[in-house]
C-alpha positions as CSV (number, residue, x, y, z in Angstrom):
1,X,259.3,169.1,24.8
2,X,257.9,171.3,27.3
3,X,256.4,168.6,28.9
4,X,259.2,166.7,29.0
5,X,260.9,169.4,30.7
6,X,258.1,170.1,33.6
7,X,258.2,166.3,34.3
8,X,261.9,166.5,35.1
9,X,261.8,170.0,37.2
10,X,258.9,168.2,38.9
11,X,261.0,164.9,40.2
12,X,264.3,167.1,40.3
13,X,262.5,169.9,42.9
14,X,260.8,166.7,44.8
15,X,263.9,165.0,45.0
16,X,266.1,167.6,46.2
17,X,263.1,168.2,49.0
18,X,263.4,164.9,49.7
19,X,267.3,164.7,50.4
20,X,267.0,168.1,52.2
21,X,264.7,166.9,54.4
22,X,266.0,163.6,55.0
23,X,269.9,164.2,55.3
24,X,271.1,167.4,54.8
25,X,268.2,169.3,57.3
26,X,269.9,168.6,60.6
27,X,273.5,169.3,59.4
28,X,272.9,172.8,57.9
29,X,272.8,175.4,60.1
30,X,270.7,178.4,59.7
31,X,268.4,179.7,57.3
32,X,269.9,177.8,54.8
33,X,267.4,174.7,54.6
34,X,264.3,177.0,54.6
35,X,266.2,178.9,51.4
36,X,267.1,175.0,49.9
37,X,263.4,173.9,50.2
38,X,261.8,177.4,49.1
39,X,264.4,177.0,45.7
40,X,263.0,173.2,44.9
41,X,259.1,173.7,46.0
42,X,259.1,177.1,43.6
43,X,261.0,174.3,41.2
44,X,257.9,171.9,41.1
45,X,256.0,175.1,40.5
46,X,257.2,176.1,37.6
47,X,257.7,172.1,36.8
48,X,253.7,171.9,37.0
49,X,253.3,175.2,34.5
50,X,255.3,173.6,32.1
51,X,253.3,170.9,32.0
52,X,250.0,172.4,31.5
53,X,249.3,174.0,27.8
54,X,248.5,177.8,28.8
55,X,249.4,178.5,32.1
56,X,248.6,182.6,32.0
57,X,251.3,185.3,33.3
58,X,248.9,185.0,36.9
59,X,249.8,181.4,37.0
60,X,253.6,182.1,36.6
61,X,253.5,185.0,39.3
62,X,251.7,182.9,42.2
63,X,252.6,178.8,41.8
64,X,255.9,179.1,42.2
65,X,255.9,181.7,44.9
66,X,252.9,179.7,46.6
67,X,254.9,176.5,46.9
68,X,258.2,178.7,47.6
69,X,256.4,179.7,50.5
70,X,254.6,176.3,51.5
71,X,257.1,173.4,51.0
72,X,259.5,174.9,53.8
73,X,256.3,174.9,56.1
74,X,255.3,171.5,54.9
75,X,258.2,170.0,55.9
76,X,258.7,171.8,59.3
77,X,255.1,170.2,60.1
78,X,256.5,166.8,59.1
79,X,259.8,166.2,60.0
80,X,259.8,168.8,62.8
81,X,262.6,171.6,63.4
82,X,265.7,172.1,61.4
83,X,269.0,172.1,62.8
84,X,271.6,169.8,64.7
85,X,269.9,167.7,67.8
86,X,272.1,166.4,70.9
């Protein structure tokens, strides 16, 4: 079940990123896309601890945060800045 579960958070939070970065990135203004991609990357976090058998309480603390922090950056460096262009 709990794999089941992890599997789905982990294509749900991808997907989201994905749409984010693809559509909705240059039409929301603000911090607002940083928050949207730190909310799905902190999803496939917690998506890849469910997956696993034990994750420990150290695992739930930094993965999450970790890719909270990273997938914002990750998609700065690839699809460049954020916001309306023109």
């Amino acid at each position: 079940m709990r794999t089941g579960i992890g599997v789905a958070a982990i294509v749900t939070g991808s997907g989201m990123a994905l749409l984010v970065v693809v559509r909705m990135r240059r039409h929301l203004r603000g911090v607002l896309p940083t928050l949207l991609l730190a909310a799905c990357g902190a999803l496939v976090g917690a998506g890849a601890l469910l997956v696993q058998e034990a994750p420990g309480v150290g695992d739930w603390a930094i993965a999450p945060a970790v890719l909270a922090v990273l997938t914002p950056v990750h998609a700065r460096l690839v699809a460049g800045p954020a916001g309306a262009r023109g």
